[in-house]
N, C-alpha and C positions, 0 to 999 in steps of 0.2 A: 504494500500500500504506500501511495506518495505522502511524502509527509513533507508538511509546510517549510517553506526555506528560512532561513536564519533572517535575523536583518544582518544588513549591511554598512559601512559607511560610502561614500560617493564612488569611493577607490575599489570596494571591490569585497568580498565577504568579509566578515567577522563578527565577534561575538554581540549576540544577542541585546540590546538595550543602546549600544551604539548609533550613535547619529551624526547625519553630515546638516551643514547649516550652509546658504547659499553666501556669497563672496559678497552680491549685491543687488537689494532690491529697489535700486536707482528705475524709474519711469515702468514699472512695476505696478500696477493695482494691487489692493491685501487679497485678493481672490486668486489675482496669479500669483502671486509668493507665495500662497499654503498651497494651492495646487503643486507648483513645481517645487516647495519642500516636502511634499509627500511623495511625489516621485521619487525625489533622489535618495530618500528613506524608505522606499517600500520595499521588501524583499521578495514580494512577488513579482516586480516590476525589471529585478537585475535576475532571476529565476528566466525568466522568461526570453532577456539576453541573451542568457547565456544556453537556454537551450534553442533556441534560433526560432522562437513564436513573438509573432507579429503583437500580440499584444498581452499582458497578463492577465483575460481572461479567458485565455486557454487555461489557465489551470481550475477553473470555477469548473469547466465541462469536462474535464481528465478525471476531478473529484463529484462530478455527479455522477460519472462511469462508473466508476470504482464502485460506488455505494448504489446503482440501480442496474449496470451491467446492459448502457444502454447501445453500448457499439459492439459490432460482429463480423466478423470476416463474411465478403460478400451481399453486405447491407446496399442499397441506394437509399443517399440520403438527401434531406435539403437542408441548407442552411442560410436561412433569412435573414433579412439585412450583417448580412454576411462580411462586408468591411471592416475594421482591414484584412482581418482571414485570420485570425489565431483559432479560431471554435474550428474553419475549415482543415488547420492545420490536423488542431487534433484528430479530427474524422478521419484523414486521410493516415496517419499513421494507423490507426486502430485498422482501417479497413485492405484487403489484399486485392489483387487484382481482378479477381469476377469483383467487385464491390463497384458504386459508382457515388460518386457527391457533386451537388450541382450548390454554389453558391450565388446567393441572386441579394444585389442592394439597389438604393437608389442612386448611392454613390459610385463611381469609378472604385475597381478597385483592383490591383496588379498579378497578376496569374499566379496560378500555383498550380507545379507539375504534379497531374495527377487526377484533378479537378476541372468542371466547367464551370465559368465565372460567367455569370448576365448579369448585365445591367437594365433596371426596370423597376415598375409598382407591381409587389407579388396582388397588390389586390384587383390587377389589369386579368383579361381572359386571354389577352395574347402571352402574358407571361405565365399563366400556370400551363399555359400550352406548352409552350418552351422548353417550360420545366421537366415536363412528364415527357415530351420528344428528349430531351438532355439526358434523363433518366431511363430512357428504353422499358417502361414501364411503371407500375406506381410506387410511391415512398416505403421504407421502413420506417424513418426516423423524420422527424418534422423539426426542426430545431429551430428558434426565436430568442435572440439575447436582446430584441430590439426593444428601446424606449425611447420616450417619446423627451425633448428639451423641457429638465425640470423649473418650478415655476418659484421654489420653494413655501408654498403654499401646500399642505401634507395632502389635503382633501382631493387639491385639484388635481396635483401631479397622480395620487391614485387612481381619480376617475381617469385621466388620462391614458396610464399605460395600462387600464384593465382594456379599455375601448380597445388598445394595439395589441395585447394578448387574447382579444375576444377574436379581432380580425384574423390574426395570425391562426387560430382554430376554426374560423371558416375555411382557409384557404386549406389547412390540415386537415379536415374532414373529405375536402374534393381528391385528395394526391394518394391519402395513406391505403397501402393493402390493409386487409382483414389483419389484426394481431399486431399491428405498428404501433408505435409511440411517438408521445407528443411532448414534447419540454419546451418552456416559455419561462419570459422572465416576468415577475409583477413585483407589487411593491407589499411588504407588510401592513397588514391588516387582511390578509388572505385575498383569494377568490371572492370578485363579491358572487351571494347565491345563485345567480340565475347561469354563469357560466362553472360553477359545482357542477351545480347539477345537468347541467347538460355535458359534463366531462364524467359523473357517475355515470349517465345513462349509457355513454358510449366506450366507456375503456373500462377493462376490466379492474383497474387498480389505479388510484388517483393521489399524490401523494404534495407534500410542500418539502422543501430542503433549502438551506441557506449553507452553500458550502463554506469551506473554510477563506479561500481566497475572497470571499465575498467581504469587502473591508467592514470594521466593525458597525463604522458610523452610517453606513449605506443600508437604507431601507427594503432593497431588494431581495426578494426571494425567488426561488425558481417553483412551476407547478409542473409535476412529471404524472404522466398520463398513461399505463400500460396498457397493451389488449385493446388494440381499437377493433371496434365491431362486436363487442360481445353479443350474448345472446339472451 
């Protein structure tokens, strides 16, 4: 099992509690100087470096594998708003050559050997076409890291990314085979009811997890969704 990286200082590992402080936050907002002091203090962020993933939350979806066992050799997957491609990365190592992954954002975003990258709105019908011609048939896995620019407003920014994890389970309900899964990201305070339940009615096992890479202060949780199509 992976286990969390150390922190670091700006230079490079070391022990635990250590911290780098920036040289100068000259023409700086205080919003960029704690963003870019927690970068260079985070230890999932030099993790990530130094394993050659696009961004550090590839390891949010390494640790939701591990703990729901959602990647498989020979899977076709998707992965939504899929930029810069750390979640694709992961996919693509877990899965072997019959396997296929189609990444799709609104944003441009730069190839990755092994993968089909579209550019587009997954919630367009040309692009779920795409998808499933990209895929040579329908999904295993549906994958959604996407949220929406928070507001810091708790209420709104919730109603906001349930709306983009509801959509993103439209568009997973059209792709997924019988017995696929579904992972999205939302924010604490759960699912609200009305997409529960139409996530019990349809997978067999329905679950919330906040991995570890998931930083403390960040409200986001994941909902994982087994057994689509039950009976």
């Amino acid at each position: 099992m992976a286990k969390p990286p150390t922190k670091s200082t700006a230079g490079g590992p070391g022990p635990r509690g250590t911290h780098a402080n920036l040289k100068t936050a000259r023409g700086r907002s205080n919003a960029s100087q704690r963003w870019l002091s927690r970068q260079i203090n985070d230890p999932y962020v030099k993790a990530a470096q130094a394993a050659g993933y696009r961004s550090r939350a590839a390891f949010k979806l390494t640790e939701l594998n591990e703990r729901f066992k959602l990647l498989k050799p020979g899977q076709r997957v998707v992965d939504l708003g899929a930029a810069p491609g750390g979640w694709t990365q992961v996919v693509l190592r877990a899965l072997d050559e019959r396997g296929q992954v189609v990444a799709l954002d609104l944003l441009p975003m730069d190839n990755l050997s092994g993968a089909i990258v579209l550019q587009g709105d997954f919630q367009d019908d040309a692009a779920e076409a795409a998808v499933l011609t990209a895929l040579g048939g329908q999904a295993d896995l549906v994958l959604s890291d996407m949220a929406p620019n928070t507001t810091g407003h708790g209420p709104t920014d919730h109603l906001r990314i349930m709306d983009l994890a509801a959509l993103a389970l439209d568009f997973a309900e059209k792709v997924l085979a019988p017995g696929g899964s579904f992972v999205a990201k939302v924010f604490q305070g759960g699912s609200e009811k009305a997409m529960l339940e139409r996530l019990r009615l349809n997978f067999a096992r329905v679950l919330h997890a906040k991995p570890p890479a998931s930083r403390k202060e960040s409200s986001e949780l994941y909902v994982v969704a087994i057994g689509f199509g039950k009976q």
